[in-house]
KOLLUM-435570 format. One record per residue: x, y, z of N, C-alpha, C in turn. Coordinates in steps of 0.1 Angstrom, whole numbers. Layout:
<sites>
n.x;n.y;n.z;ca.x;ca.y;ca.z;c.x;c.y;c.z
X;Y;Z;X;Y;Z;X;Y;Z
...
</sites>
This chain:
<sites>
n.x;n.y;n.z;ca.x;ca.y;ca.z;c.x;c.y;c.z
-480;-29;-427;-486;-33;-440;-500;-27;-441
-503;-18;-452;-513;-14;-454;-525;-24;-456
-538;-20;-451;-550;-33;-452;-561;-25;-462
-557;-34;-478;-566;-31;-484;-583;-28;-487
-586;-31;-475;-607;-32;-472;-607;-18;-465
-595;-14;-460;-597;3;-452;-594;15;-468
-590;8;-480;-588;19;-487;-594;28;-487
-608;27;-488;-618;36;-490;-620;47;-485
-613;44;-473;-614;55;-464;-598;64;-463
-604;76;-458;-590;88;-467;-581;85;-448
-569;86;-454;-558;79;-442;-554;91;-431
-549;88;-421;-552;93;-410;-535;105;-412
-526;98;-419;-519;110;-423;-519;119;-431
-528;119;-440;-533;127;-454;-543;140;-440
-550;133;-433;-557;148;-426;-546;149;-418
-536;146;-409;-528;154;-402;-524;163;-412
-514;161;-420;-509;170;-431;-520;186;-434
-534;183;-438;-544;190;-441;-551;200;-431
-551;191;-419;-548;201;-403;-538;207;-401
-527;210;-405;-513;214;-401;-515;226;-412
-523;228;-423;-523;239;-433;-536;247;-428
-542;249;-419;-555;255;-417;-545;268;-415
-559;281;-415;-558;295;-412;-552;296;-398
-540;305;-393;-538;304;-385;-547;316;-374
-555;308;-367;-568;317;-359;-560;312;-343
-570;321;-335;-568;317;-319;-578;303;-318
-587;303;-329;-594;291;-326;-586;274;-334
-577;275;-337;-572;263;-346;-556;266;-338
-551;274;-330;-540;276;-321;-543;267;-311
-552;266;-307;-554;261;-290;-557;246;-287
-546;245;-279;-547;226;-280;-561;217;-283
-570;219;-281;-584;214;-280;-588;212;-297
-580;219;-304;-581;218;-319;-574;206;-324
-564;203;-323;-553;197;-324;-560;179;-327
-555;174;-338;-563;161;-340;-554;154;-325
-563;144;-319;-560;138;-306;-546;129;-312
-544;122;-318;-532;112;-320;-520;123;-324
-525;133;-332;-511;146;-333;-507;153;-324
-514;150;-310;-516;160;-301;-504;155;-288
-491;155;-294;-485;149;-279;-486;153;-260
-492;164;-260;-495;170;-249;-504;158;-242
-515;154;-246;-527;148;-249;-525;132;-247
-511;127;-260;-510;114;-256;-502;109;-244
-492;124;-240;-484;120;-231;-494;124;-217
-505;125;-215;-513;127;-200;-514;115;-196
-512;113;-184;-518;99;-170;-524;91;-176
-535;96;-181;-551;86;-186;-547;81;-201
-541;83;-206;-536;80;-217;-527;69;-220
-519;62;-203;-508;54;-202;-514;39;-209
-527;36;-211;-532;23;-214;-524;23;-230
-535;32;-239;-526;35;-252;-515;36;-254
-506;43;-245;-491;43;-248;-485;31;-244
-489;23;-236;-486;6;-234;-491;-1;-248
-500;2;-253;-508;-4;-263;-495;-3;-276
-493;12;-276;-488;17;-288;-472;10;-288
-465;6;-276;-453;4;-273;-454;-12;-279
-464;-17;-276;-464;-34;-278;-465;-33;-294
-473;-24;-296;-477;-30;-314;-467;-24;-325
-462;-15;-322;-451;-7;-329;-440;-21;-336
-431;-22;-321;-420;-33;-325;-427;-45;-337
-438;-46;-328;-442;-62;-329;-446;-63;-350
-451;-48;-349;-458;-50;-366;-444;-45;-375
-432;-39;-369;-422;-39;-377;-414;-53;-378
-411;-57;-368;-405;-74;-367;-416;-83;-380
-428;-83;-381;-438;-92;-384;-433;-86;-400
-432;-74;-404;-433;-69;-418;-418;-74;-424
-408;-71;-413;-387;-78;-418;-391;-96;-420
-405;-98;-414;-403;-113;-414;-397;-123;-404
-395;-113;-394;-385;-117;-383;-392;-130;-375
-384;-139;-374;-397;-152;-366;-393;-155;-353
-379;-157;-348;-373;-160;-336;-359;-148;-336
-351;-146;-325;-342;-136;-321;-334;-152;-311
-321;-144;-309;-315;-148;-295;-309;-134;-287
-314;-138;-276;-309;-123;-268;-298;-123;-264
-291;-112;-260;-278;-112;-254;-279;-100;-246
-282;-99;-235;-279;-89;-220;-266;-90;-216
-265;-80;-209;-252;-76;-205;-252;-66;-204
-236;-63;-192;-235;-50;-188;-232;-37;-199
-236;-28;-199;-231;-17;-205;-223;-8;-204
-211;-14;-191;-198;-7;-187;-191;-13;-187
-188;-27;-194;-177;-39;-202;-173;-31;-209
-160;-25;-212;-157;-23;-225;-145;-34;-234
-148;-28;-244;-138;-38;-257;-126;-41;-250
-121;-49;-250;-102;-50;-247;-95;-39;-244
-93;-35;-258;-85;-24;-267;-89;-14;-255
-103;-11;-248;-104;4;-242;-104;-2;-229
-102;-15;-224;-101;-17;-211;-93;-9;-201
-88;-5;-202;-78;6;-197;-87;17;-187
-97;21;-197;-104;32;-197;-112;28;-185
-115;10;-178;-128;6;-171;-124;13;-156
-136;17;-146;-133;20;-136;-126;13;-127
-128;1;-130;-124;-10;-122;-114;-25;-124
-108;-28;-119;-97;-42;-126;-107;-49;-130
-118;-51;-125;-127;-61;-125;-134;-61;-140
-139;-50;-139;-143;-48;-152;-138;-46;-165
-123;-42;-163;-111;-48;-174;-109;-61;-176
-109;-69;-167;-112;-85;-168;-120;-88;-175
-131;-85;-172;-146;-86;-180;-146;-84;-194
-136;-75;-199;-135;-65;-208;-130;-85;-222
-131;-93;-217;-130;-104;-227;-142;-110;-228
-153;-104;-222;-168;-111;-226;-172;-100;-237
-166;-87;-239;-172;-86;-250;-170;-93;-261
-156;-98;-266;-148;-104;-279;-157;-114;-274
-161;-123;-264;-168;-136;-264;-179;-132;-270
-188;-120;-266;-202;-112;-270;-201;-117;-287
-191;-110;-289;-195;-101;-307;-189;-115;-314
-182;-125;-309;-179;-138;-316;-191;-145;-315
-195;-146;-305;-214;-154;-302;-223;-150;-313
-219;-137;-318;-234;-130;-322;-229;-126;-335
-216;-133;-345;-212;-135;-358;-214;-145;-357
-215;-158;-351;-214;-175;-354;-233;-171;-355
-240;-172;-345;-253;-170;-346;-257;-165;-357
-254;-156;-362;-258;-143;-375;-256;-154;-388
-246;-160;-389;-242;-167;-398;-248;-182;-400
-248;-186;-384;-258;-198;-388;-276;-193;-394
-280;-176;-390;-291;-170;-394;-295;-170;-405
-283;-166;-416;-280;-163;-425;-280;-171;-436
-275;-186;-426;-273;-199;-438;-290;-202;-444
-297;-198;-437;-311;-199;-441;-318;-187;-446
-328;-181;-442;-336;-168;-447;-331;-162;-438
-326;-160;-429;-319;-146;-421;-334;-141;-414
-342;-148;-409;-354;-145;-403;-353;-156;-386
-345;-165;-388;-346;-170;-373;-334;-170;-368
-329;-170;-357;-322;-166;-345;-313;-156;-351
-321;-141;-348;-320;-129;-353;-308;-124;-335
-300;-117;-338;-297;-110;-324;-307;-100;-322
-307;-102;-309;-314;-90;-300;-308;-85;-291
-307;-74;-288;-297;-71;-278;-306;-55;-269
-298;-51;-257;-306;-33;-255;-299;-27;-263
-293;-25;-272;-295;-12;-280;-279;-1;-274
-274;-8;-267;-270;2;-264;-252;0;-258
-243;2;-250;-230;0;-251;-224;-12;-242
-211;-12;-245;-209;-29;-238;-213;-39;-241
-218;-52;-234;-220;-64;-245;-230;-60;-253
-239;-52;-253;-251;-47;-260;-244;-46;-276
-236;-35;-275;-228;-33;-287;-221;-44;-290
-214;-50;-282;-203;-63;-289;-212;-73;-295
-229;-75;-294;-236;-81;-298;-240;-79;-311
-248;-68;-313;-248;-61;-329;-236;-55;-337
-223;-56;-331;-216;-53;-339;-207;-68;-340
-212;-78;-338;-207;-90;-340;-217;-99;-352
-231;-95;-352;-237;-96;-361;-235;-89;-374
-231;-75;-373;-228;-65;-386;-214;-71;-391
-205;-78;-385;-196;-88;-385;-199;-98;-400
-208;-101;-393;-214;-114;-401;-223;-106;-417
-220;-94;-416;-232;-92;-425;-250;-90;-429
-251;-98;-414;-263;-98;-411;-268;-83;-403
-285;-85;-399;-294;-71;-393;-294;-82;-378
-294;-69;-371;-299;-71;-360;-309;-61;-347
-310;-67;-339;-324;-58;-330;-315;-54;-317
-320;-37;-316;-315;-33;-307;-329;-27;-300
-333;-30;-288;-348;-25;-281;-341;-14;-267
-338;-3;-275;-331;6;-263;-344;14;-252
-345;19;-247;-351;24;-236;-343;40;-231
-349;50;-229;-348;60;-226;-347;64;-212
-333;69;-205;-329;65;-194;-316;79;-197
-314;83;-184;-305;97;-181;-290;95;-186
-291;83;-187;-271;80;-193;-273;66;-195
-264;65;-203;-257;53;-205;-264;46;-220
-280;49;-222;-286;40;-236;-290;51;-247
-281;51;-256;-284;57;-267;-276;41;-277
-287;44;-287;-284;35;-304;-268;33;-301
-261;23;-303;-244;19;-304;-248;17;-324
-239;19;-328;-234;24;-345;-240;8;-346
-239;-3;-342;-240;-14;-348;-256;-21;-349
-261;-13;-342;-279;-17;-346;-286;-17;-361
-287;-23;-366;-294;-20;-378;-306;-9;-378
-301;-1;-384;-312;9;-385;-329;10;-387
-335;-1;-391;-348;-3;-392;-354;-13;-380
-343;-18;-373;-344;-27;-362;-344;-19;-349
-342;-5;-348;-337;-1;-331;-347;5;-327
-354;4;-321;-365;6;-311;-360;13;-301
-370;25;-296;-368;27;-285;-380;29;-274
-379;26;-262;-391;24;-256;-387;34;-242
-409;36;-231;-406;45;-221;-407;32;-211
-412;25;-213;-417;15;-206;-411;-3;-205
-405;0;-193;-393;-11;-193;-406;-26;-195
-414;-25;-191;-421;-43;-193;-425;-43;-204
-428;-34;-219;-431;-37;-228;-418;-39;-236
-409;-32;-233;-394;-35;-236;-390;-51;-233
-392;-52;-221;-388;-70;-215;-397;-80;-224
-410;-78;-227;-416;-84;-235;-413;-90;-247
-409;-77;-253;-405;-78;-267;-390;-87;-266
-383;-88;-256;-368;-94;-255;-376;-109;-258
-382;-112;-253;-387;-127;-250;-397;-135;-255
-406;-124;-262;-414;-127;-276;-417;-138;-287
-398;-136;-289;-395;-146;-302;-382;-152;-294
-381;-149;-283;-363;-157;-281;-363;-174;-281
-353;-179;-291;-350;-190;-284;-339;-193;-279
-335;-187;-274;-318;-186;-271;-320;-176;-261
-310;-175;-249;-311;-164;-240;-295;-160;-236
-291;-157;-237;-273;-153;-228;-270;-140;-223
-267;-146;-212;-265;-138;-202;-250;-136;-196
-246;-124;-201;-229;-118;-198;-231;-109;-186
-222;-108;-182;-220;-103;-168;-221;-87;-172
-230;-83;-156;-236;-70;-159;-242;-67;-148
-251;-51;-142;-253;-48;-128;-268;-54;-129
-273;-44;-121;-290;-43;-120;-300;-46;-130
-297;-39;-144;-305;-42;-154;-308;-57;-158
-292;-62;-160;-290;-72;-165;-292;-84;-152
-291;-83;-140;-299;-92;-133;-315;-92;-130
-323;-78;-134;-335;-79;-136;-341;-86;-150
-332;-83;-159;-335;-90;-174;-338;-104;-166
-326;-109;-161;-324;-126;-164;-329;-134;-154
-335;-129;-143;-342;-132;-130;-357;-131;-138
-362;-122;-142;-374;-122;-146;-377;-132;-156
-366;-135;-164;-368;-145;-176;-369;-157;-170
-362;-158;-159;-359;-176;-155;-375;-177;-148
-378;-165;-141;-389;-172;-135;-402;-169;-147
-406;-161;-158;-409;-172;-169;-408;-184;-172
-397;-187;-172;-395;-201;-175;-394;-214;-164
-399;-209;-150;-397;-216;-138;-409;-217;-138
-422;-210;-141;-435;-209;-137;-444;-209;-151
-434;-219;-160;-440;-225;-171;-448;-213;-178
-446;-200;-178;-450;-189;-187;-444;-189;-200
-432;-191;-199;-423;-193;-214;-415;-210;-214
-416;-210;-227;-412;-223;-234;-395;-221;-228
-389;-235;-222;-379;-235;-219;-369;-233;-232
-361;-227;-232;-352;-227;-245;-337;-226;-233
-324;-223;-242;-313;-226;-237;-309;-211;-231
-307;-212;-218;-301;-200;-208;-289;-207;-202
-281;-195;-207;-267;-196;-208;-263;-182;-202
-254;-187;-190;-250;-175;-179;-230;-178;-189
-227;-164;-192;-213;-166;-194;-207;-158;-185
-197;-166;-179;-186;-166;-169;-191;-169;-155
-184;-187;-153;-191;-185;-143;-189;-183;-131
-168;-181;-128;-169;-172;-119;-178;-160;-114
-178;-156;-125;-186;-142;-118;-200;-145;-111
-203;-151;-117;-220;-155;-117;-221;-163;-100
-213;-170;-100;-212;-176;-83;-207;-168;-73
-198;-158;-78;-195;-149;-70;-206;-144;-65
-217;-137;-77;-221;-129;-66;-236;-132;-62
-238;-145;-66;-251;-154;-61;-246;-165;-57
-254;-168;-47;-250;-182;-40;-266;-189;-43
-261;-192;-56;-275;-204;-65;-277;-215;-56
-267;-220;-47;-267;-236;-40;-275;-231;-23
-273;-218;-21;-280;-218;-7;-294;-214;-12
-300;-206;-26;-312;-204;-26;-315;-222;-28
-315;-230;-34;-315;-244;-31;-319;-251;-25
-310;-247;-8;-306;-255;5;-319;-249;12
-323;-236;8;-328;-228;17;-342;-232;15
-345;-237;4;-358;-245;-3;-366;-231;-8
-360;-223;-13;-367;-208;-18;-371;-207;-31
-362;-218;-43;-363;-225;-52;-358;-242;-49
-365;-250;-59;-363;-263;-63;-352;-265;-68
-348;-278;-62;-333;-280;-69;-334;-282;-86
-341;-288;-89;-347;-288;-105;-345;-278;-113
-343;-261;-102;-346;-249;-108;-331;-246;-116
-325;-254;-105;-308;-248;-109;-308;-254;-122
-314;-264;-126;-308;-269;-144;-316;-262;-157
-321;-251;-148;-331;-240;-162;-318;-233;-169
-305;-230;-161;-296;-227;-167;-282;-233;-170
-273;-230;-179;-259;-234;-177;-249;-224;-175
-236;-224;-172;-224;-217;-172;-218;-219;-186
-212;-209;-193;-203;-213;-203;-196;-201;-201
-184;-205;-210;-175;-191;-213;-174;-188;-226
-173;-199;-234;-171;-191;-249;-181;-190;-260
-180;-183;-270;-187;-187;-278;-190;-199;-290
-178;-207;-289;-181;-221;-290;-184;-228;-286
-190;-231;-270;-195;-237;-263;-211;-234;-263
-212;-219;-264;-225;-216;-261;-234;-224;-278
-228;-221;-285;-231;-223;-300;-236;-241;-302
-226;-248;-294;-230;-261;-291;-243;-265;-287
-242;-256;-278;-252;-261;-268;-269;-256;-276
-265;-248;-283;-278;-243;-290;-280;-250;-299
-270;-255;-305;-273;-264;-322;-279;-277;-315
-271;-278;-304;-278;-297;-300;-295;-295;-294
-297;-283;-291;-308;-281;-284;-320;-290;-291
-326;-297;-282;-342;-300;-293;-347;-290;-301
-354;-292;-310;-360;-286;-317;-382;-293;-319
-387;-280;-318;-398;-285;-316;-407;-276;-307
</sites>
């Protein structure tokens, strides 16, 4: 949103434009000429990483604030679940199995879109990474509904490019995974968590202990499927072991569907 008390002053893309038409000399060629903010060589140097932290946080945050956006619910998950229909395609039985948390994903994230919608379509917005598996079954369960949703992708050698179902003025992409994790948890009040590798247990490990060391307002964390989830943590010996408080185990629940989870969210306090 432009701030009317800076009119006065001539805007910082009117001289990029006006720099970009100069004479072309050896003296207006050579990076040292180059206005500093147009100068990617410049922003992308070492000493420069404070501003590009800076620029990563304010970007999202002043496009969300202009849609009006007030709260999100996140939905992590792996990005090698595929749909049903391509289960076939998965490396693994396992992950053909799996291949039914997306249909739970993109049904979660139409009921949510819809209850979004029944109001100004500005609170419990999806959020999702931006990119394939539940990621996609998330925003394209939203696009379901009719509604926009948030995709915060991250730039990485495979696997995260935009999925078709991001709302186009909503997809972000970031270099820097903590200003990325930030922005997940920002506005969330809702958190779910679908079965997924590394990423998706650093998302939801990081979030609980947020919310275990009273950094973030407890809201509803929701682990779906809870086979999986006990399979491959043993939550009751971290427990026994006194490494966490027994108190800690009720920061979350198990569910499987997205009727359950949707419950559990509408009964949630509010406040």
């Amino acid at each position: 949103m432009k701030d009317d008390r800076l009119s006065q002053f001539r805007d910082a893309g009117s001289d990029r434009s006006t720099a970009e038409q100069v004479p072309d000399t050896p003296q207006t060629r050579a990076p040292a000429y180059r206005l500093a903010f147009a100068d990617p060589d410049f922003m992308c140097r070492d000493e420069l990483r404070p501003v590009r932290l800076q620029l990563e946080l304010l970007k999202p945050e002043m496009i969300l604030n202009e849609r009006g956006i007030q709260s999100t619910v996140v939905l992590f998950g792996g990005a090698r679940i595929p749909e049903p229909s391509q289960k076939d395609t998965a490396r693994t039985k396992t992950l053909a199995d799996l291949s039914r948390y997306y249909d739970e994903a993109r049904k979660f994230a139409r009921l949510m879109t819809e209850k979004s919608m029944a109001s100004d379509g500005r609170d419990y917005v999806i959020a999702t990474g931006g990119g394939p598996g539940v990621m996609e079954a998330g925003n394209r369960g939203a696009a379901d509904a009719g509604g926009a949703s948030i995709g915060l992708n991250i730039v990485l050698p495979h696997e995260q490019a935009p999925n078709e179902y991001v709302t186009p003025g909503l997809c972000f992409n970031f270099h820097y995974f903590a200003i990325r994790k930030m922005h997940f948890l920002m506005r969330a009040r809702a958190i779910c968590v679908f079965p997924g590798g590394f990423g998706t247990l650093d998302e939801m490990f990081e979030a609980l202990t947020l919310i275990q060391t009273d950094r973030m307002k407890r809201v509803p964390f929701l682990l779906f499927g809870a086979t999986f989830w006990q399979s491959i943590i043993n939550w009751e010996a971290l427990s026994e072991a006194g490494t966490i408080s027994a108190e800690d185990l009720d920061l979350f629940q198990f569910v499987e569907t997205a009727d359950e989870a949707m419950q559990i969210i509408n009964d949630w306090p509010q406040g």
